[in-house]
C-alpha positions in Angstrom: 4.7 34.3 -131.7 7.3 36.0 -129.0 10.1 34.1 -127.8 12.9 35.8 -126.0 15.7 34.7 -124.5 18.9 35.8 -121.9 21.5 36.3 -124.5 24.8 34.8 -123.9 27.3 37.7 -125.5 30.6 38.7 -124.8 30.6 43.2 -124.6 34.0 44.5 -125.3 33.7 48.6 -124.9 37.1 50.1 -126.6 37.7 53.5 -125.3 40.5 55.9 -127.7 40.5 58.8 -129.5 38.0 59.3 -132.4 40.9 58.6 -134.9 41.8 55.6 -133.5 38.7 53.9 -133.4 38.0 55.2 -137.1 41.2 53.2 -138.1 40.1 49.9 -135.4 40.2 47.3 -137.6 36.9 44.6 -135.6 37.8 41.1 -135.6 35.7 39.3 -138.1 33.5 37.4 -136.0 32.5 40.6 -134.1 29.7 43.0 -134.3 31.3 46.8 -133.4 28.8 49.6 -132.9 30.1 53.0 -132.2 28.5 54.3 -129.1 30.0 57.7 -128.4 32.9 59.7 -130.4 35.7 58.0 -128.2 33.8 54.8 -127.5 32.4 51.8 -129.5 31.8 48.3 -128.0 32.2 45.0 -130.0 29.7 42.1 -129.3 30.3 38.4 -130.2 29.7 35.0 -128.7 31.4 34.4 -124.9 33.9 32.0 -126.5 35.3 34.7 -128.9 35.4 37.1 -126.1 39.4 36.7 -125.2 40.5 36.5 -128.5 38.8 39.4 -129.4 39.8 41.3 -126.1 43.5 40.3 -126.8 43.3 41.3 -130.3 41.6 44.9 -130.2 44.0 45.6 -126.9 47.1 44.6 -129.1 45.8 47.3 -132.2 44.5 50.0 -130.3 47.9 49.5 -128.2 49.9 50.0 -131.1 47.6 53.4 -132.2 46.9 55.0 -128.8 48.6 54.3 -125.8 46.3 55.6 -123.7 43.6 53.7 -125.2 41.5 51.9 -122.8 40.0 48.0 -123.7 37.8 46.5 -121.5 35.7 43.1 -121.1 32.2 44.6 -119.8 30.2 41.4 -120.4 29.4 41.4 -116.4 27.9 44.9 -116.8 25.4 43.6 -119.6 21.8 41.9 -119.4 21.1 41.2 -122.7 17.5 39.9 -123.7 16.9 38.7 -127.2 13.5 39.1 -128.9 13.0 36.2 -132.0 9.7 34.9 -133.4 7.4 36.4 -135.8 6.2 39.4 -133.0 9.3 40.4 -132.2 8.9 44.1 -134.1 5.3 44.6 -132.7 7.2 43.8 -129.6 10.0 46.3 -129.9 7.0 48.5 -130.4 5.6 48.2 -127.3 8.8 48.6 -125.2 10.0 51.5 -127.6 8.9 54.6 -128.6 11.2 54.8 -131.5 10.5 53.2 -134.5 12.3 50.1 -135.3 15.0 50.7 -138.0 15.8 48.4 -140.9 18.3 45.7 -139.9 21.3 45.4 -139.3 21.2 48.7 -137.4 21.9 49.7 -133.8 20.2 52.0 -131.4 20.4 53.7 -127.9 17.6 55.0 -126.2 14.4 53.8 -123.7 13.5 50.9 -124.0 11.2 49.1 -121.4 11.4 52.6 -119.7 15.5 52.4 -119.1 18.2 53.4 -121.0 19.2 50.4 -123.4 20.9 49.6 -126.3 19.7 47.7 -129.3 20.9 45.1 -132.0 18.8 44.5 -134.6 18.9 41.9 -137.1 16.9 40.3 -139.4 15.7 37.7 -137.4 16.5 39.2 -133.9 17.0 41.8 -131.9 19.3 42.1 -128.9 18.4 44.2 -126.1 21.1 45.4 -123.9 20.6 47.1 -120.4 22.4 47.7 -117.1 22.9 44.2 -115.4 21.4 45.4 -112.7 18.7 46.2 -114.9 17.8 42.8 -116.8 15.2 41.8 -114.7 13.0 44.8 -114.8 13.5 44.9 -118.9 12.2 40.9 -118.7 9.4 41.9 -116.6 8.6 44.7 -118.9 8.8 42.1 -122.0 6.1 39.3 -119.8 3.7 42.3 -119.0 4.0 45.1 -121.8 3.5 41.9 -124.3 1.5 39.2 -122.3 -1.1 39.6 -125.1 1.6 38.2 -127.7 2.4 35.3 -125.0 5.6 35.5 -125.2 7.7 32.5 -124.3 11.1 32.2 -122.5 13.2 30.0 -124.3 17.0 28.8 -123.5 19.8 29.4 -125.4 20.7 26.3 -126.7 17.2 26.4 -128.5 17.7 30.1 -129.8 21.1 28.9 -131.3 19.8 25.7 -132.9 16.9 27.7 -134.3 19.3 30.4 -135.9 21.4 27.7 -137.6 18.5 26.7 -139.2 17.3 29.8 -140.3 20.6 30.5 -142.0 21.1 26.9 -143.5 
């Protein structure tokens, strides 16, 4: 089974010297993947997204003031594969093979440049907002033979509460 679903995810990129984002200290309820030497982005749920944008601004203000924090969320289509297929999925869009979770990649996925957030029991797929809809298409054709099914968010959510309880 293949289910996927438009993510709902706040992207905060952080932009310092190396240094400085050694010594960034991610709020808790953030997920911060270093993307470049002088660049790493934080993702966590839209209702975190000011707190967390307030807080990282206030730290790397103190460190660097030149640093640079911004709320990219708008810039972001992010599709989240979940089900039992969702590796044979990854597969199919990716030529790399899917590393061990929690891990984080950058590369081609569905053909354009993406990033990736995998976890145990799913795996975020992050493109150029103008983007999303070819990496959707690419999901419905590349794995039509896995059916995959669109679900909303409110029943991905409900369905990782479960799995964790």
């Amino acid at each position: 089974m293949l289910e996927f679903v438009s993510a709902q995810i706040a992207v905060i990129h952080c932009f310092a010297e190396p240094h400085f984002l050694d010594a960034l200290r991610a709020p808790e309820e953030a997920m911060v993947f270093r993307v470049a030497p002088n660049e790493v982005i934080s993702i966590l749920a839209p209702s975190d997204g000011p707190r967390a944008l307030g807080s990282l601004s206030a730290e790397l203000e103190r460190m660097d003031p030149h640093a640079l924090v911004l709320d990219r969320s708008d810039t972001w289509a992010v599709l989240t594969l979940c089900g039992t297929d969702r590796a044979n999925a990854f597969a199919r869009l990716c030529t790399t093979p899917l590393q061990y979770p929690p891990a984080f990649f950058q590369g081609a996925i569905g053909g354009v440049p993406a990033k990736a957030v995998i976890q145990k029991d799913w795996i975020h797929l992050m493109v150029s907002s103008v983007l999303g809809h070819h990496l959707r298409e690419r999901i419905l054709v590349g794995c039509g033979d896995l059916a995959p099914r669109e679900i909303s968010w409110a029943t991905f959510i409900v369905g990782a509460f479960k799995e964790m309880a």
